[in-house]
N, C-alpha and C positions, 0 to 999 in steps of 0.2 A: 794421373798421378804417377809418379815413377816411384818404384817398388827398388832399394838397393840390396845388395848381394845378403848384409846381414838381418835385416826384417823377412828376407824369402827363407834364409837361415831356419831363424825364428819358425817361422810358417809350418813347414817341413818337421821341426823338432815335435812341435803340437801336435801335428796328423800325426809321426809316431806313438805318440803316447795315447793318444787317444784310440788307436789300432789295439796297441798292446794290451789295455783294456778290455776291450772287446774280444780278448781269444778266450776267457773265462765264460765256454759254450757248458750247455747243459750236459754233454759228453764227458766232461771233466769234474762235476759235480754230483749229478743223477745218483742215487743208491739203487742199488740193484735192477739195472737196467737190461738183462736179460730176463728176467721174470714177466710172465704174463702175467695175464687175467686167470686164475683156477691155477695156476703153477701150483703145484705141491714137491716138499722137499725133502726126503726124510732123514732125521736127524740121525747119526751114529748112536748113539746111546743117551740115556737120561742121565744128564750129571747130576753127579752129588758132592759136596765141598767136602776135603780130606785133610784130617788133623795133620801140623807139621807142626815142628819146631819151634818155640818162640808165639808159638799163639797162646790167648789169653781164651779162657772157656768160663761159662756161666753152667754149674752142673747145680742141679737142687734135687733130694730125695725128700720122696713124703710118705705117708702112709697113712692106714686108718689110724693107726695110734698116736701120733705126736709124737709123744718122749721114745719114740724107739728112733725115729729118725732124724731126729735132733741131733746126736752125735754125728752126722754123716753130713752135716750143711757147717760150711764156713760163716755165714752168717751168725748162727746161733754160735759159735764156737768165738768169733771175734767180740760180740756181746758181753759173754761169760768174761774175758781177758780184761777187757775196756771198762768193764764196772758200770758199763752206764746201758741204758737201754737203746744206744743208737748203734753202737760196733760202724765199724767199717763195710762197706762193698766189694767185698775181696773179691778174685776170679782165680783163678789155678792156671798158673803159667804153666806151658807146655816148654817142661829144659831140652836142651841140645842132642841129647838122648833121645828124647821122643816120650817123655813118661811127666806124671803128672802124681804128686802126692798128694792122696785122698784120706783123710780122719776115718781112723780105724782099720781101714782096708787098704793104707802104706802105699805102696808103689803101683800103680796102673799103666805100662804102656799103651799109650794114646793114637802115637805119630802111627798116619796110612790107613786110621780106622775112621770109616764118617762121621757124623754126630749121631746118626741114628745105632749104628754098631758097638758106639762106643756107652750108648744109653743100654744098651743088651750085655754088653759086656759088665758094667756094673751092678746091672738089677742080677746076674747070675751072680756073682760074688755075692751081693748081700744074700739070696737064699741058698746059697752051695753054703754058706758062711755058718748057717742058722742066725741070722742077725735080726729079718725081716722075713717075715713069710710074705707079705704083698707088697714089695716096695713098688713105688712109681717113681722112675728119673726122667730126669727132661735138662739136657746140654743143648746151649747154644755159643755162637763163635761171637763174642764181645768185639773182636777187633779186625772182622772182614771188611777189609778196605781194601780198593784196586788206587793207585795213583796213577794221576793225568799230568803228563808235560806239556806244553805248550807253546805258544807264540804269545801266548801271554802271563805267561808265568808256571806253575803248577800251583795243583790242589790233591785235596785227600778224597776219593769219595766213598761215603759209607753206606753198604750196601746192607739192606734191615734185613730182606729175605735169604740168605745165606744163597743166590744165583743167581749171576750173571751174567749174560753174552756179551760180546764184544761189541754190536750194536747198543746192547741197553747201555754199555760204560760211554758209547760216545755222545750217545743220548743226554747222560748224567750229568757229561764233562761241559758241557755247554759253551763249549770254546770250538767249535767245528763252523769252522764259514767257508764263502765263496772262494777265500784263497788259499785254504788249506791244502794241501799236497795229499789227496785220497791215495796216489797209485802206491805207496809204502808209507803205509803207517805202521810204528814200529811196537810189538808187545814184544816184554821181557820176564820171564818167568826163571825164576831159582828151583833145580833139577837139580839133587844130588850133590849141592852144593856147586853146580854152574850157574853162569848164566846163562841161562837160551835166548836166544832172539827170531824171532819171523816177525814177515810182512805183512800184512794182511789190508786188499781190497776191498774195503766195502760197496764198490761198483759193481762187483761182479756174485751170483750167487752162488759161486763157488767159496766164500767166505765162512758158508753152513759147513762145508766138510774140513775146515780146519782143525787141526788137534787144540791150536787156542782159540777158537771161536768160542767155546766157554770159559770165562774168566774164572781166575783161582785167587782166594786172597794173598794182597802182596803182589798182583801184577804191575808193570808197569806200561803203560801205553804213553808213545811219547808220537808227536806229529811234527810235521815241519810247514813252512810254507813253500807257494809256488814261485815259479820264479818272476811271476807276475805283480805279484804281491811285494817282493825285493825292489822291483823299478820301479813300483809305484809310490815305497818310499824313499829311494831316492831318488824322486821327483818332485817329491812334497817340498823334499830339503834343498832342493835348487828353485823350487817355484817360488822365493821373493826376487832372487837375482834375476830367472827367467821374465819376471815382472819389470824389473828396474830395464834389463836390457831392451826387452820389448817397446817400454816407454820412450827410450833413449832412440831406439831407430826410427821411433814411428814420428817423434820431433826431428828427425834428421832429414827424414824422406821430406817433409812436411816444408822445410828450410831449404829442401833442392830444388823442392818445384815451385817454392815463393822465388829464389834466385831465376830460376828459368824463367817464369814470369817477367820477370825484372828486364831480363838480357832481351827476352822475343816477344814479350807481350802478349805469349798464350800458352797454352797450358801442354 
């Protein structure tokens, strides 16, 4: 059968693509592939998630008595206003300032303080106060969410235990495959009213000693894909034509060597 100049075309175009593929090795995927077996790593310090600006806080005071700490909860307080026995869900936004206004005890700056510090910080006021002699507070972060960009969109994710690493947010994100671009993936953290950016591989376990390998609320991690990932869909979007051409040369070759038959009576 005689093979013409466009079906070898053809032929050659396929083996690349099908090459291109195939460089998506385990070297370019793998998480932490310098870690052995018994590696130990040890971490910089314990984090702990830090009040800023613009965040929403769930603070509740209680005590043996009820009616002493009832003035001191937004619930009970929105109840009383509302007339009705449901009130609203309120949380205590943390303003631009960094301060949070608290029933009775007025202004609290918040911003830079943990949740646990910032639950010491109040139970002190209400007994410096004489308000409560045993109060108990318990603050949690309503609206700790890291966002995920993608190659397929973005999402929010919300994170129940107020701690993050950067692993568990890719974990979360569920959008991380074979073609994602690991060697820079990008987190974006707001710093004093910047943005910061770093790169961060999770190939390599040098990822533990990052200053963002533990997530802060309000991170953003954004990924790209590789460039393999690129040609393969524009490969998708020419494979009807690739098709149509394919069919076209392979009736052509097909129609050369019926003619040579014709002319020599063999093949």
């Amino acid at each position: 059968m005689i093979f013409t100049r466009e079906f070898r075309t053809v032929i050659v175009f396929l083996f690349v693509a099908s090459a291109a593929t195939s460089c998506v090795t385990n070297r370019k995927i793998a998480y932490l592939q310098d870690m052995t077996h018994g590696t130990q790593i040890q971490l910089e310090d314990r984090f702990e998630a830090v009040i800023a600006p613009y965040d929403e806080l769930d603070i509740v005071v209680s005590s043996f008595d009820a009616e002493l700490a009832r003035p001191f909860n937004l619930g009970s307080i929105s109840r009383e206003t509302s007339g009705s026995g449901g009130g609203m869900n309120l949380a205590y936004l943390v303003d631009q300032f960094g301060n949070i206004e608290m029933p009775v005890l007025g202004t609290i700056h918040a911003a830079g303080l943990t949740r646990l510090k910032l639950q010491e910080t109040i139970r002190d006021l209400l007994i410096s106060g004489g308000y409560i002699s045993d109060p108990y507070v318990m603050a949690r972060f309503r609206n700790y969410k890291i966002f995920f960009i993608g190659s397929n969109g973005g999402k929010a994710i919300t994170i129940p235990n107020e701690r993050c690493t950067f692993l568990e947010a890719l974990a979360l994100s569920g959008d991380i495959n074979v073609f994602t671009d690991r060697n820079k993936i990008t987190v974006m953290r707001e710093i004093d009213g910047k943005m910061v950016t770093r790169y961060l591989d999770p190939r390599s376990s040098k990822v533990f000693k990052d200053p963002f390998f533990m997530m802060q609320q309000n991170d953003f991690i954004i990924t790209r894909n590789t460039q393999y990932r690129n040609f393969m869909e524009s490969y998708s979007l020419l494979s009807p034509i690739i098709s149509i051409f394919s069919l076209g040369t392979g009736l052509l070759s097909l129609y050369m060597t019926y003619r040579v038959y014709l002319n020599t009576g063999r093949l």
